[in-house]
C-alpha positions in Angstrom: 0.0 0.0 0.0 1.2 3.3 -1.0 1.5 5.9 1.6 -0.3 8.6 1.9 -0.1 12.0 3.0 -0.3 12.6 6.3 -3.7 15.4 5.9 -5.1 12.9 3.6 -4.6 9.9 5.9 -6.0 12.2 9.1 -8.9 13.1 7.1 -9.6 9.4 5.9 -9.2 8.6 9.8 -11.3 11.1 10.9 -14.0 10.1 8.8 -13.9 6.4 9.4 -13.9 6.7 13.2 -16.3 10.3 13.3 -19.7 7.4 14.1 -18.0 4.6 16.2 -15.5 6.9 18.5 -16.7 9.3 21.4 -16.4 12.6 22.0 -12.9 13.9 22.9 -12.0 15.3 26.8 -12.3 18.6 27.1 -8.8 18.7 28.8 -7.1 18.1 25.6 -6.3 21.2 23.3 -7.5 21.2 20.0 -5.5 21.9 17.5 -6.3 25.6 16.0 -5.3 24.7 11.7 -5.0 21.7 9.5 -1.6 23.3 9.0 -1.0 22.4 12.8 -1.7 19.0 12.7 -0.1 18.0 9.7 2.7 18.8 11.2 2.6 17.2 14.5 1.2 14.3 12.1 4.4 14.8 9.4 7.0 14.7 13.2 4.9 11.5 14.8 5.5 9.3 11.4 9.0 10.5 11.3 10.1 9.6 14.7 8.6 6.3 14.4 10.3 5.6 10.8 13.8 7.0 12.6 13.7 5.5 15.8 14.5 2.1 17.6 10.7 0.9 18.9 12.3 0.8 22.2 12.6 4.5 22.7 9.0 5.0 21.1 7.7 3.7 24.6 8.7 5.7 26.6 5.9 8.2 25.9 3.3 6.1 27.2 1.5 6.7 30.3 1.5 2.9 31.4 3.0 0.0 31.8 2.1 -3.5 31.4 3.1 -4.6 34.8 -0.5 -2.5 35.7 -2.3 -3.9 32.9 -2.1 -7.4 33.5 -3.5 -6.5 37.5 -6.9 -5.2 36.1 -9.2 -8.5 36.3 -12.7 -8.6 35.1 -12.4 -5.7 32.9 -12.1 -7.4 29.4 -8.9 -6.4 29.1 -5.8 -8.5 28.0 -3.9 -10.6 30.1 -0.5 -12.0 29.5 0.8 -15.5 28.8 3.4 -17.1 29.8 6.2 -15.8 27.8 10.0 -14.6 27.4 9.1 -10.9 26.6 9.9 -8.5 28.3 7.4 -5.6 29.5 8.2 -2.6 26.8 7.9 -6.3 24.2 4.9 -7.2 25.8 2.9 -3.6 25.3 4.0 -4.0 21.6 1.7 -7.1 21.3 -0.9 -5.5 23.2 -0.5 -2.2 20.9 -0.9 -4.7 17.2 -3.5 -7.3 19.1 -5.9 -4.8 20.3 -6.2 -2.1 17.8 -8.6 1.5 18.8 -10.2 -0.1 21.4 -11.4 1.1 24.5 -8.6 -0.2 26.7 -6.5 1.7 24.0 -8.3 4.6 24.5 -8.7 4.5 28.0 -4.8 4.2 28.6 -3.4 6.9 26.1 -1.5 4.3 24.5 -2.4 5.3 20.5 -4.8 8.5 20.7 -6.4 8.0 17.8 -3.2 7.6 16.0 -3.4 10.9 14.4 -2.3 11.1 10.6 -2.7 7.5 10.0 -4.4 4.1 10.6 -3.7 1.5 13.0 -2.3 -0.4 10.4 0.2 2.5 9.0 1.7 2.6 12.5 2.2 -0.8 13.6 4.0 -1.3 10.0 6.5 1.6 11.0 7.0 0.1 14.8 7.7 -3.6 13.1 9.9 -2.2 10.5 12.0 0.0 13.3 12.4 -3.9 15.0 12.9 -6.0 11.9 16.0 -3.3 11.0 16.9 -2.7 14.9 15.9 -5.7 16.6 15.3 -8.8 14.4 15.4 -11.0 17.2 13.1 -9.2 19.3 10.6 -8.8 16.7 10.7 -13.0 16.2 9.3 -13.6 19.7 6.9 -10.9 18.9 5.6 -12.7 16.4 5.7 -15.8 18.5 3.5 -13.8 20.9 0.9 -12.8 18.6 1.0 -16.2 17.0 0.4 -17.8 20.8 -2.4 -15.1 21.2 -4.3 -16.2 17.7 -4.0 -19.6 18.7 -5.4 -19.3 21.9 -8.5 -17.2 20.1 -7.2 -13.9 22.5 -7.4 -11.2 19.6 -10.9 -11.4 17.5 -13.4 -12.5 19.3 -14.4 -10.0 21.1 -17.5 -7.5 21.5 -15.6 -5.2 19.5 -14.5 -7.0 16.6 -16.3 -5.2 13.8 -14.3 -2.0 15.1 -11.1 -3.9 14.5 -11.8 -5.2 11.3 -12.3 -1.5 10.2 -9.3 -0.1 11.0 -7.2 -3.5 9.5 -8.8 -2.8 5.9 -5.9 -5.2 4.5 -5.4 -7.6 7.2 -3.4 -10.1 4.7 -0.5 -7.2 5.6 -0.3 -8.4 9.0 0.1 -12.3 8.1 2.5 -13.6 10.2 4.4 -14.6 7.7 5.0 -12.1 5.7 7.2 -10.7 8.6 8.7 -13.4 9.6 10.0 -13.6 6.3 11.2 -9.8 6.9 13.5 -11.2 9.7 14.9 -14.3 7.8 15.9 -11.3 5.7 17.6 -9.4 8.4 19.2 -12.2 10.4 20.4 -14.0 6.9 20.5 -17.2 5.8 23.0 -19.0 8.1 21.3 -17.1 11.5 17.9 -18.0 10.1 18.8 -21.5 9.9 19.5 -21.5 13.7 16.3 -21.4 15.1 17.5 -22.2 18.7 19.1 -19.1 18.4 16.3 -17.2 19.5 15.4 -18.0 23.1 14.7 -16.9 26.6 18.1 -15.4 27.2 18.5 -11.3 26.6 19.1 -10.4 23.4 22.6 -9.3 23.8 23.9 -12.5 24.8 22.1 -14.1 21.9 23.3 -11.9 19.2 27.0 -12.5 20.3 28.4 -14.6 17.7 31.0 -15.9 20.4 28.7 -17.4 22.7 26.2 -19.5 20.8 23.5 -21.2 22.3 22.8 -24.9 22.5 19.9 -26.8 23.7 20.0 -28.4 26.7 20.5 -27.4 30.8 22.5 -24.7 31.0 25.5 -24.5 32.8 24.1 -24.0 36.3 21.8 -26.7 36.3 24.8 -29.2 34.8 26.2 -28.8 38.3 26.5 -31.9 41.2 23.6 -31.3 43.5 26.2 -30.8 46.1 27.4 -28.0 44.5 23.8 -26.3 43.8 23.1 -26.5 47.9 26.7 -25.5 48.8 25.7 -22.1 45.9 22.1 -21.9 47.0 23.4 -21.4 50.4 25.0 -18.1 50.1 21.7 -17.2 48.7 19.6 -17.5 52.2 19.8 -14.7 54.3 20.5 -16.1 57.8 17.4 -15.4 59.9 19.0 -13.9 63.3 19.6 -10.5 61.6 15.5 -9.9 61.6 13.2 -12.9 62.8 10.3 -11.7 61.4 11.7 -11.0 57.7 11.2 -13.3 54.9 14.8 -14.7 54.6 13.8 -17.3 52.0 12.8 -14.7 49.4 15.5 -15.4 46.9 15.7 -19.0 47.9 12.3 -19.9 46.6 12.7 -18.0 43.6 15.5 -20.1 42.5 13.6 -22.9 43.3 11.3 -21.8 41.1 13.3 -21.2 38.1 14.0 -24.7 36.3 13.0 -28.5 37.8 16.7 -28.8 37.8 17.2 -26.5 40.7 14.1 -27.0 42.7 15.2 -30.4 44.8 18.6 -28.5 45.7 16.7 -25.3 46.5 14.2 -26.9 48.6 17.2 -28.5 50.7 18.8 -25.2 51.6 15.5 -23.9 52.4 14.1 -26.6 55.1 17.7 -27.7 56.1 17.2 -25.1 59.3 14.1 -24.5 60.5 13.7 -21.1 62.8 10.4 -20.8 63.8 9.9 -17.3 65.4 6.1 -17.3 66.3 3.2 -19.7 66.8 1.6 -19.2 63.5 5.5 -19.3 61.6 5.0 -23.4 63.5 1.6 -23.6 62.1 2.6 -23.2 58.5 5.7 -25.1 59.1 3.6 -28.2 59.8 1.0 -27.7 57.2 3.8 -27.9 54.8 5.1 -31.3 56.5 1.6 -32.5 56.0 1.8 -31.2 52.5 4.8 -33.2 51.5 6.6 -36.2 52.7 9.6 -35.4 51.7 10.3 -32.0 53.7 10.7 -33.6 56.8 13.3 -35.6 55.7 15.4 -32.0 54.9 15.2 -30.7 58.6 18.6 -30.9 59.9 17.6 -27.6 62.7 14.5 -26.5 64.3 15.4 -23.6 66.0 13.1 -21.7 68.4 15.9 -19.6 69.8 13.8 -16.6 68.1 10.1 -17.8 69.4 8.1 -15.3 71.6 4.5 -16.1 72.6 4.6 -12.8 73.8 2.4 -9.8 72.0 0.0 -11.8 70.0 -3.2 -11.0 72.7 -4.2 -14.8 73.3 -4.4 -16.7 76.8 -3.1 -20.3 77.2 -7.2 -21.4 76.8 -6.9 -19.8 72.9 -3.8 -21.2 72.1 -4.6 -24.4 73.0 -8.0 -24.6 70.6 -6.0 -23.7 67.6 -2.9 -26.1 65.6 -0.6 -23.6 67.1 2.6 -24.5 68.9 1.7 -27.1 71.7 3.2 -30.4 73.5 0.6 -32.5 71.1 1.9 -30.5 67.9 5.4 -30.7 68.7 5.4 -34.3 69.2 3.7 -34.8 65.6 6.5 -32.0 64.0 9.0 -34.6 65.9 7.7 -37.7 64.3 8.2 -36.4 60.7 11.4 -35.1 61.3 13.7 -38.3 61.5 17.3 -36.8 60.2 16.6 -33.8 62.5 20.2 -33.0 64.4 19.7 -29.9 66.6 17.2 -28.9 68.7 16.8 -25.0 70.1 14.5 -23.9 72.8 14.2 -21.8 75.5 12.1 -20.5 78.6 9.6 -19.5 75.9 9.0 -23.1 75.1 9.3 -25.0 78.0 5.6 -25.2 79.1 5.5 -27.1 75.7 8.2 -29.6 76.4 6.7 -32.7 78.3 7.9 -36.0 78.9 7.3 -37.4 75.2 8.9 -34.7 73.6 11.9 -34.6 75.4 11.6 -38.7 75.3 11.1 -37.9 71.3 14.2 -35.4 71.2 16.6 -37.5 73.1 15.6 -40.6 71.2 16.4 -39.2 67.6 19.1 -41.2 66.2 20.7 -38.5 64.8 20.9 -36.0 67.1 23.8 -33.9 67.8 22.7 -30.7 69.4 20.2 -29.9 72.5 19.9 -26.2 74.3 17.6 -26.3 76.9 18.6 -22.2 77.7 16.7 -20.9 80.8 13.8 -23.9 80.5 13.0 -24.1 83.8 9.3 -24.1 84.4 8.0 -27.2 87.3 5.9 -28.8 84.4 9.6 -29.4 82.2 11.7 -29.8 85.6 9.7 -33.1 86.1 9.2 -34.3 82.3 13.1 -33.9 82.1 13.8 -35.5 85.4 11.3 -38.5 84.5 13.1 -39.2 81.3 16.7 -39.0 82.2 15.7 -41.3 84.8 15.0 -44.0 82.4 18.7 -43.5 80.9 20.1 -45.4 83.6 19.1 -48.8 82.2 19.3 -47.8 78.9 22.8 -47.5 77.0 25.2 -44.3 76.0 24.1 -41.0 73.6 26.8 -41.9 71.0 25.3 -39.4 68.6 24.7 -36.2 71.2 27.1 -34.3 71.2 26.7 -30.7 72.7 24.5 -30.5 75.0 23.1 -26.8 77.0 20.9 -26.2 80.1 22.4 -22.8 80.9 20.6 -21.4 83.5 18.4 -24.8 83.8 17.6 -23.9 87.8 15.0 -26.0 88.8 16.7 -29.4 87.7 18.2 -31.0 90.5 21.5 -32.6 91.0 20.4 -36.3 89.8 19.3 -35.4 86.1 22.8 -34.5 85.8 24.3 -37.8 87.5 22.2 -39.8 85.1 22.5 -38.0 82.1 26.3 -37.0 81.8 27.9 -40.4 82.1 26.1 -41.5 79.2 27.3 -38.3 76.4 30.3 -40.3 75.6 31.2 -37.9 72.7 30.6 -35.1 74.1 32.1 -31.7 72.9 30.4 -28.9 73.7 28.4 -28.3 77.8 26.9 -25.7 79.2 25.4 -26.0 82.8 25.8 -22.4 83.8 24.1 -21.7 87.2 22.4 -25.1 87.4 23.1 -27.7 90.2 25.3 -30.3 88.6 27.6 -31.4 91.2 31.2 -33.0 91.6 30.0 -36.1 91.1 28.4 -35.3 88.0 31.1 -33.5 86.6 33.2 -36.1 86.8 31.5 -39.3 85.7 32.0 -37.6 82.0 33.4 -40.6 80.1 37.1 -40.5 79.2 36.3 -40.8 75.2 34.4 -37.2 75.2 36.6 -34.3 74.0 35.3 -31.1 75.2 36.2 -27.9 73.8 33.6 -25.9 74.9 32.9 -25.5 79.0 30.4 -23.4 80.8 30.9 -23.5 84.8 29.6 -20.3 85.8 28.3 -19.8 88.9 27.4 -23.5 89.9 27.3 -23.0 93.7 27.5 -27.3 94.1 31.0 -27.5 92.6 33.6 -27.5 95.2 37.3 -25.9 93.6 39.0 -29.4 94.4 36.7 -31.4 91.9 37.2 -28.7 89.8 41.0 -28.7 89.4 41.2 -32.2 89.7 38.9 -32.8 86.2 40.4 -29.8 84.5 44.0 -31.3 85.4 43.9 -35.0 85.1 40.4 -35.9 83.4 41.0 -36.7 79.6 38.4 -35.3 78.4 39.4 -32.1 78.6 43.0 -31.7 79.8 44.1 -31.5 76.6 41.4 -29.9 74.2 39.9 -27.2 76.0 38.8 -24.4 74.0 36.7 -21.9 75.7 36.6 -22.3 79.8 34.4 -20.2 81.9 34.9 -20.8 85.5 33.2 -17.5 86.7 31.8 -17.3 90.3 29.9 -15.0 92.4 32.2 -14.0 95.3 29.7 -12.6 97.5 27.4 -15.8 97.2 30.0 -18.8 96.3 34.0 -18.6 95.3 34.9 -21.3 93.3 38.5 -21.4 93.2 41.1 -20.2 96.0 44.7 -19.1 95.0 46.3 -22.4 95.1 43.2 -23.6 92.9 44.1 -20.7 90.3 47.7 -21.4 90.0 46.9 -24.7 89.5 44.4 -24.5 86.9 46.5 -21.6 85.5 49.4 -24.3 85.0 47.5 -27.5 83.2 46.0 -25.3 81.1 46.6 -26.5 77.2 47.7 -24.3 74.3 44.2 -24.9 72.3 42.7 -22.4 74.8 41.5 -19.5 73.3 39.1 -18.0 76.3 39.5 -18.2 80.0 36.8 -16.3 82.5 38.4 -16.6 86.1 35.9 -13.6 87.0 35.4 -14.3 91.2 38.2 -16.4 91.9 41.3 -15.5 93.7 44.2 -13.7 91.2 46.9 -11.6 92.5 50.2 -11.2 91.3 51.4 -14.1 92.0 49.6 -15.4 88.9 50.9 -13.0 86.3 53.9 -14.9 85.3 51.4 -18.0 84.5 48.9 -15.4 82.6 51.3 -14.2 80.7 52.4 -17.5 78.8 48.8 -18.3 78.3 48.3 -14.4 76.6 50.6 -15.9 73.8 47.2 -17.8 72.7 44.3 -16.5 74.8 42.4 -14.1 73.3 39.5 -13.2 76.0 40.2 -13.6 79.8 38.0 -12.5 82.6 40.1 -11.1 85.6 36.2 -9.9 87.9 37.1 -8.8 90.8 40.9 -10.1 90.9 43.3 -8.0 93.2 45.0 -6.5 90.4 47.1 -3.2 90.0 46.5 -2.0 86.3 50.2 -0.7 86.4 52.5 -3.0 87.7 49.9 -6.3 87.0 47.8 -6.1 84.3 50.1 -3.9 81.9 52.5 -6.6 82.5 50.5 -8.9 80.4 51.4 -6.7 77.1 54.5 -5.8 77.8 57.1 -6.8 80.9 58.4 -4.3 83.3 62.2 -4.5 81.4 60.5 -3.1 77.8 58.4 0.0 80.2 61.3 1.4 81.3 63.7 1.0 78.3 60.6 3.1 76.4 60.0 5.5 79.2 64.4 6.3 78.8 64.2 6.7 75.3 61.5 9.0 75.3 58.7 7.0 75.4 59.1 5.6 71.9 57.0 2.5 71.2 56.9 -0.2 69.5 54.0 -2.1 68.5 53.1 -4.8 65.6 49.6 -6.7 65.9 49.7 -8.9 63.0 46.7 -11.0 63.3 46.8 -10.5 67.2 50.4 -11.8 67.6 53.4 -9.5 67.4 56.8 -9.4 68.8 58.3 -7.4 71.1 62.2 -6.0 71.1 63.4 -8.6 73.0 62.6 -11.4 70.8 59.8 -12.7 72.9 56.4 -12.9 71.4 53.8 -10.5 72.7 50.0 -10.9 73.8 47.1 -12.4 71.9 44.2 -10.9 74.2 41.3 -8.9 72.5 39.0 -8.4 75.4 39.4 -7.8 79.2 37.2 -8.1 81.9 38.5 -6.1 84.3 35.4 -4.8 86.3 35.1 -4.7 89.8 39.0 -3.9 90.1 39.6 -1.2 92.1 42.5 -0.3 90.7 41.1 -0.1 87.1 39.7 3.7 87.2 38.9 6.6 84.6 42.2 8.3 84.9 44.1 5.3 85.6 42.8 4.1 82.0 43.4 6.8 80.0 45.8 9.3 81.2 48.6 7.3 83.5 51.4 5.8 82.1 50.0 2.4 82.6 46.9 3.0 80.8 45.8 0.4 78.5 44.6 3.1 75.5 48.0 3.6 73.6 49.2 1.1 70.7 51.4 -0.8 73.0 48.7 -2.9 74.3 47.6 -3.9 70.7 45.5 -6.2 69.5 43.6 -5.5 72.8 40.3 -4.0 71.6 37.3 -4.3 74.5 37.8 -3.8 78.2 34.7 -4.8 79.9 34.5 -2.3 82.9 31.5 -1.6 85.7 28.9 0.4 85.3 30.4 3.3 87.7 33.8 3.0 85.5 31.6 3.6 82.2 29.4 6.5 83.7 33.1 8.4 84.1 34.5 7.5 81.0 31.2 8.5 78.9 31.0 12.2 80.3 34.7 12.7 79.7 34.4 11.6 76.3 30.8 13.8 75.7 33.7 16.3 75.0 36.0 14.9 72.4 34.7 14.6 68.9 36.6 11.5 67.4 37.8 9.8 70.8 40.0 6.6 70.4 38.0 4.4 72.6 34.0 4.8 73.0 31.6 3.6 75.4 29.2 0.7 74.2 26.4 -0.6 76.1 23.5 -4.0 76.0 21.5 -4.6 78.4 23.3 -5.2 81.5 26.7 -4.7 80.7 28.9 -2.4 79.0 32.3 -1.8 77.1 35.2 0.3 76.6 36.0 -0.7 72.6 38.9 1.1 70.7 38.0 2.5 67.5 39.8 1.7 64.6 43.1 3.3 64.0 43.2 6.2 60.8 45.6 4.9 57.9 45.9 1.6 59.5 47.2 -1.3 57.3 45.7 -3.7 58.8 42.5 -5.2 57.9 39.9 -4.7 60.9 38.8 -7.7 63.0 35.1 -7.9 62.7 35.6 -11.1 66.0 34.9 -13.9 64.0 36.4 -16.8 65.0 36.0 -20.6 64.6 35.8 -21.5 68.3 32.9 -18.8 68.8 30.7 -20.6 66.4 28.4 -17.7 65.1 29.1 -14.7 67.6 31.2 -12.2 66.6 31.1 -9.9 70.1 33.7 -10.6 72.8 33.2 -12.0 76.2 30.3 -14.5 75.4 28.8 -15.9 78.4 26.7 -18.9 76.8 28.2 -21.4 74.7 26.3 -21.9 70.9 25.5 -25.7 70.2 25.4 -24.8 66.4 27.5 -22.5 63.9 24.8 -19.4 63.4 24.6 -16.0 63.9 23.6 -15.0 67.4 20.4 -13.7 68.1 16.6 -13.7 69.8 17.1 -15.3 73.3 20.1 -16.9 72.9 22.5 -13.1 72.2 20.4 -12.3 75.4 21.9 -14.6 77.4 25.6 -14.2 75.6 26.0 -10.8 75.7 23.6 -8.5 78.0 23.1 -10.7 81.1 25.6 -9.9 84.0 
């Protein structure tokens, strides 16, 4: 067809659509001469001849994510498809020609100085030159749409069929041809050239495309999980988020990916609410197979608190609840840690915990704070029933920090029996000495929690952590912390003791309560080689002649003090060397509160303060609250001060900022041994590798 003028074509349009079109808005100008719009008419068919389609769409006032909402309207939907959304309006723009949903959106307005037809030719030209590949699954589109009956048989058909006077223009065909043209013969051949991926990568003559998986899914399933778990954002940071997100739309992309997907995703459970259970189980109802993925079901995060129900409500709904539980525990037979917490133990009764200790894959239990009478006896009645029964070979860390109400025979019964034990934590329970040493000789235990147990005796305690071979040699993290105006645990003799059988493997010591004096420096200072937190609480201590000594001995202090106090100091990776060949200190954090030599001034302004670059890598002094108060309105008057105040819940910290122009990467605390926590001076040992969070960071880092 020839084409025309752009007055004559208006004209013709006008004409054609003066009966069958409504009446304009009155909001739109109208133009004043035919000169005018002849014009405007003579600039539109220009820029759509001249320019890439793309760019054409950016005068529209929609898009087709909106479109595709509107249900129930008559309007088009979209098809599964490979198009993107400026692709997708194109189809919409040749399938549903003058319409009302055309009109209504803005999208043609009338098309002014030509028909339908004369447009959509331009726009498919602009592709077949620009674009031929993006035109192709255009056409496929519109050729999907025909089939499926989408374009002609609607109310306003007859309309349609007016404005496509020569339809046989539009065949399919005839444009496909157009791109066979445009591609040439030996892309045209290649049909698989034209696919899902972005049309940049296809039309790179480098990289061609072959049928099949892709790359991605051509990977071991081992792989995919050991991928897809980078993906997961770890739940601690926010337990209410969504941290699956981008997890299940991997798992949604190809068949390929969805089993290794769906491993990652149920591998640990955190369930942070009632209803957050609820759905959990619907979906272990849902399918079989999901229970076999839990590896964790954490509740470290779960609060009943907030949600405006009494105990009668939440026990007539599916909701978290001993029957519930016990089903969740049946489906879950390769489950290997179990997380609670006060918050749950009303729920834990004798055939859970029965269930839980039974699991024959078990490896982690963390009882934190349960302590309610209704768990006290469900746990006392089934550790009972382990006397006659033989050893946990497969538990292997094992919590009830802060576990009060359970009396000293659960822990007789139960502890002789964790013959590969590695990780325990009975912080202020009642295990006694007894207890503590019936641990079998075959358990290697890295991780120790004796804090404040008021029924150990100092003797028992030396004598295990001295000659018991579970732990003489492989202790990692030790926290023998007292309360010295309720129970001291270890006298001097008991410190220098312990002080002397300690191993090289440890990397944390808490002594907080016991008897330290100078006497014991000599001893702390070969463990400072390797230690990197120690607890001194209420040791009798002087900061200056005592605790410096730890970074640097008395000989070195004096030499710089001569020489004009020059210092020395390198802390690579926490160990550096000092001038007389010997190797300097490894400690990060200090718990020096309740010293009463450890004041505001003496910290920061004698000459034995602990602020200057000799006592590198030290980073955290955990002081008293009266200490912190001082330090806090001396430092409201320094803009950028070297060390700064932090505070959480209970306690607080005197932290050193990180040096200006320092070479050094900084130390964000991770470390192996802390499993998860990055913060120093933990006071509750993890029983699995996560972030720390909910309950659990409670009980770590702001209880005193």
């Amino acid at each position: 067809m020839a084409p025309t003028s752009p007055t004559d074509s208006g004209q013709n349009q006008n004409a054609l659509t003066r009966k069958t079109q409504p009446h304009r808005p009155d909001t739109e100008a109208p133009f004043k001469s035919l000169e005018e719009l002849a014009s405007l008419h003579h600039k539109l068919d220009r820029r759509h001849l001249l320019q890439p389609p793309e760019d054409m769409s950016q005068t529209r006032k929609f898009s087709y994510a909106s479109v595709k909402e509107e249900l129930g309207d008559g309007l088009p939907q979209s098809f599964e498809s490979s198009l993107s959304s400026k692709d997708l309006e194109e189809v919409e723009w040749i399938a549903w020609p003058c319409s009302q949903w055309c009109k209504s959106k803005g999208l043609c307005s009338f098309h002014w100085g030509g028909s339908h037809e004369d447009h959509v030719r331009n726009r498919l030209e602009g592709y077949a030159r620009s674009n031929p590949r993006a035109l192709e699954k255009i056409l496929d589109e519109l050729d999907k749409r025909r089939a499926a009956q989408k374009l002609f048989n609607l109310p306003f058909a007859e309309e349609i069929t007016r404005v496509h006077p020569r339809p046989a223009d539009f065949s399919l065909e005839i444009w496909r041809e157009k791109v066979r043209d445009s591609l040439g013969p030996r892309e045209a051949l290649n049909e698989t050239a034209i696919d899902d991926f972005d049309d940049a990568v296809s039309e790179c003559p480098e990289c061609p495309q072959s049928p099949g998986p892709s790359y991605l899914e051509s990977m071991p399933e081992e792989i995919l999980e050991l991928i897809f778990s980078h993906v997961t954002v770890d739940h601690t940071a926010d337990p209410y988020a969504r941290p699956h997100v981008d997890l299940v739309s991997c798992s949604l992309a190809s068949k390929t990916l969805y089993p290794a997907a769906l491993r990652v995703m149920y591998r640990h459970v955190s369930i942070p609410q009632s209803r957050a259970f609820s759905k959990f189980m619907r979906s272990l109802r849902e399918n079989d197979n999901v229970g076999e993925m839990v590896q964790w079901l954490d509740f470290s995060h779960y609060s009943n608190m907030g949600f405006g129900k009494d105990r009668t409500t939440t026990n007539q709904t599916p909701f978290l609840k001993p029957e519930t539980l016990n089903a969740c525990l049946d489906m879950l037979p390769n489950l290997q840690a179990f997380l609670v917490h006060e918050h749950v133990d009303d729920e834990l009764d004798i055939n859970v915990i029965s269930k839980v200790f039974g699991l024959p894959l078990i490896q982690a239990l963390d009882f934190c704070a349960c302590s309610s009478r209704s768990f006290a006896e469900a746990f006392t009645a089934v550790t009972s029933r382990l006397s006659g029964t033989g050893p946990l070979h497969s538990l292997k860390r094992l919590s009830l920090h802060e576990c009060t109400t359970l009396q000293e025979p659960v822990f007789e019964a139960l502890l002789p029996r964790l013959v590969n034990l590695t990780h325990l934590d009975v912080a202020h329970t009642l295990i006694n000495d007894t207890a503590l040493l019936s641990i079998p000789p075959t358990a290697k235990i890295t991780h120790l929690n004796l804090e404040r147990c008021t029924h150990l005796t100092g003797p028992a305690v030396v004598n295990f952590l001295t000659t018991h071979p579970a732990v003489k040699e492989s202790i990692v993290y030790l926290n023998l912390a007292s309360d010295s105006s309720r129970h001291r645990l270890l006298t001097e003799e008991d410190v220098r003791q312990v002080l002397n059988s300690l191993p090289p493997t440890l990397r944390s010591l808490n002594l907080g309560g016991a008897r330290v004096n100078a006497t014991h420096i000599p001893s702390l200072k070969r463990l400072a080689t390797h230690v990197e937190e120690l607890g001194l609480r209420g040791a009798s201590l002087s900061l200056g002649s005592d605790i410096k000594r730890l970074f640097k001995s008395e000989d070195d202090t004096e030499s710089a003090s001569s020489s004009g106090n020059s210092e020395s100091a390198s802390s690579s990776s926490g160990n550096s060397e000092l001038s007389n060949g010997s190797t300097a200190t490894a400690i990060r954090y200090l718990d020096l509160s309740d010293i009463s030599s450890v004041t505001q001034m003496s910290l920061s302004y004698s000459p034995s303060s602990l602020v200057g670059t000799d006592t590198l890598p030290l980073e955290v002094v955990e002081l008293g609250p009266d200490v912190l108060q001082e330090i806090k309105r001396r430092n409201a008057h320094i803009k950028r001060p070297d060390w700064v105040v932090k505070e959480l819940g209970r306690r607080g910290w005197f932290v050193r900022q990180p040096i200006e122009g320092g070479v050094e990467a900084i130390d964000d605390g991770w470390r192996p041994w802390k499993m998860g926590a990055r913060w120093w001076g933990m006071r509750k040992v993890p029983m699995v590798d996560q972030d720390v969070g909910g309950m659990y960071g409670y009980f770590m880092f702001k209880r005193s």
